[in-house]
MARTOR-127358 format. One line per 5 residues: their letters; for each residue x, y, z of N, C-alpha, C. Coordinates in pm, whole numbers, plus 50000, padded with zeros to 5 digits. Layout:
a = X:Y:Z:X:Y:Z:X:Y:Z  ...;
***
This chain:
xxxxx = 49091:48870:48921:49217:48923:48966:49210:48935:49119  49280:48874:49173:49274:48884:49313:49385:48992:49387  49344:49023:49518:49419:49117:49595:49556:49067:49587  49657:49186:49607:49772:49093:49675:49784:49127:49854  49784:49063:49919:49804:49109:50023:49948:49137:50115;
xxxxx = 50004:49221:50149:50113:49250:50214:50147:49289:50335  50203:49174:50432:50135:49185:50577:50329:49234:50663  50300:49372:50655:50420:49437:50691:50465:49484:50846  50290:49406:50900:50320:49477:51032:50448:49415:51140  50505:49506:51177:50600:49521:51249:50755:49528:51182;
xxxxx = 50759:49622:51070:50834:49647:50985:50837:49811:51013  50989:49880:50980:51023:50007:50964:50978:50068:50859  51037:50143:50856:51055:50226:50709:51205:50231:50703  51222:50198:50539:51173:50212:50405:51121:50096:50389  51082:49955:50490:51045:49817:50457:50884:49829:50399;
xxxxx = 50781:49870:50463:50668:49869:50405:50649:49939:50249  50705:50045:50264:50708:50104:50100:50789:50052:49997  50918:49995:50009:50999:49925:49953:50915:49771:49883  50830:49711:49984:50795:49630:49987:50632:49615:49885  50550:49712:49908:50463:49817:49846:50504:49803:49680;
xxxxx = 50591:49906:49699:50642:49928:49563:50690:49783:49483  50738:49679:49501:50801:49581:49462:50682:49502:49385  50562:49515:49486:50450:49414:49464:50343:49513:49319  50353:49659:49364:50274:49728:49225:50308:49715:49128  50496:49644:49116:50549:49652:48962:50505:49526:48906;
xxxxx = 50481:49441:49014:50480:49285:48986:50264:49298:48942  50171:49398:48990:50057:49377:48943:50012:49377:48839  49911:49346:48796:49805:49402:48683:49777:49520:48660  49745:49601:48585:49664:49724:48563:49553:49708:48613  49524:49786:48728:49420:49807:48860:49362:49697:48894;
xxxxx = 49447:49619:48960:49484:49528:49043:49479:49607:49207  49448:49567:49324:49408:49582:49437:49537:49537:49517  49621:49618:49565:49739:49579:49665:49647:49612:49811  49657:49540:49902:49658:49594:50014:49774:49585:50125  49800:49665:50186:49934:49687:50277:49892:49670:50410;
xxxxx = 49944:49616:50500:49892:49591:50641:50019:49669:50721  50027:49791:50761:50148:49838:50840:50107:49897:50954  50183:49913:51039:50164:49948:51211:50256:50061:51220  50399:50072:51071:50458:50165:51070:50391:50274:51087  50446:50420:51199:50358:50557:51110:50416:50593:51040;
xxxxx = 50489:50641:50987:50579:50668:50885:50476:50628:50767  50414:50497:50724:50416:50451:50616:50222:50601:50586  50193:50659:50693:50059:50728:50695:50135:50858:50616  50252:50825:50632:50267:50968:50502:50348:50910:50379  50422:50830:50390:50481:50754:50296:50395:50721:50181;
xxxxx = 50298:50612:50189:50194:50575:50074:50145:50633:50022  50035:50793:50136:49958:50869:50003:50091:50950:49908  50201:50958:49932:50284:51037:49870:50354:50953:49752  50362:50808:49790:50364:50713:49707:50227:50702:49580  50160:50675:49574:50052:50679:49559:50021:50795:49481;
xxxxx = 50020:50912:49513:50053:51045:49431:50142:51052:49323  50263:51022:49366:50401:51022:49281:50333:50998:49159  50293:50832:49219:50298:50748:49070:50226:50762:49015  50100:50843:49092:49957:50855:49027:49856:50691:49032  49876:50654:49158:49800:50468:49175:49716:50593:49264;
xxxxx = 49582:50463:49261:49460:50511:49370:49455:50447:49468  49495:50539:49571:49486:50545:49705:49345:50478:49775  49286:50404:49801:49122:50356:49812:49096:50372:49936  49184:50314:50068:49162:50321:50158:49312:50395:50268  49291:50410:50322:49353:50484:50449:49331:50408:50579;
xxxxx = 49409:50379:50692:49368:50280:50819:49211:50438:50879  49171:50348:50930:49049:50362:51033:48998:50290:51079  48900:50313:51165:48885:50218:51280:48845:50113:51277  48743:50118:51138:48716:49952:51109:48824:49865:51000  48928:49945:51000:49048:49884:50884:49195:49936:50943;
xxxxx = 49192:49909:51070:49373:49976:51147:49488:49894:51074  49553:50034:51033:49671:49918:50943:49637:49944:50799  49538:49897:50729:49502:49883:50623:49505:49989:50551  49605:49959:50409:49609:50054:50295:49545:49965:50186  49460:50033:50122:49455:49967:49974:49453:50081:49826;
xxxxx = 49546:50001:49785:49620:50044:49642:49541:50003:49549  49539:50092:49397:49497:49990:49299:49564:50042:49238  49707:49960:49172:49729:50024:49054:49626:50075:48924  49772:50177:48885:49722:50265:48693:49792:50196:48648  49775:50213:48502:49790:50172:48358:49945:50254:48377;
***
């Protein structure tokens, strides 16, 4: 099962989460999304996303991953 990758940088909000969300309905059961956003917005958007739905949050941007969210969808 491979990643999906979603390369949002230089996108607003609601585009990265909108976009996010579109691709988790379309995954596998814990399947690996990763999100590439520059939005800030999306640094509170996703873990709250992510919460909602109850998906695991894996990564958060830092310094060796700026930008980088990774998702894995639940069942």
């Amino acid at each position: 099962m491979d990643t999906i990758v979603l390369d949002c940088k230089g996108l607003k909000c609601p585009e990265p989460l909108t976009l996010l969300r579109n691709a988790i309905r379309k995954a596998e059961d814990g399947q690996i999304v990763e999100l590439l956003s520059d939005d800030p917005v999306s640094l509170r958007d996703v873990p709250a996303f992510c919460k909602f739905m109850k998906h695991d949050l894996l990564r958060m941007p830092d310094d060796q991953h700026p930008n980088s969210f990774l998702v894995k969808k639940k069942a």
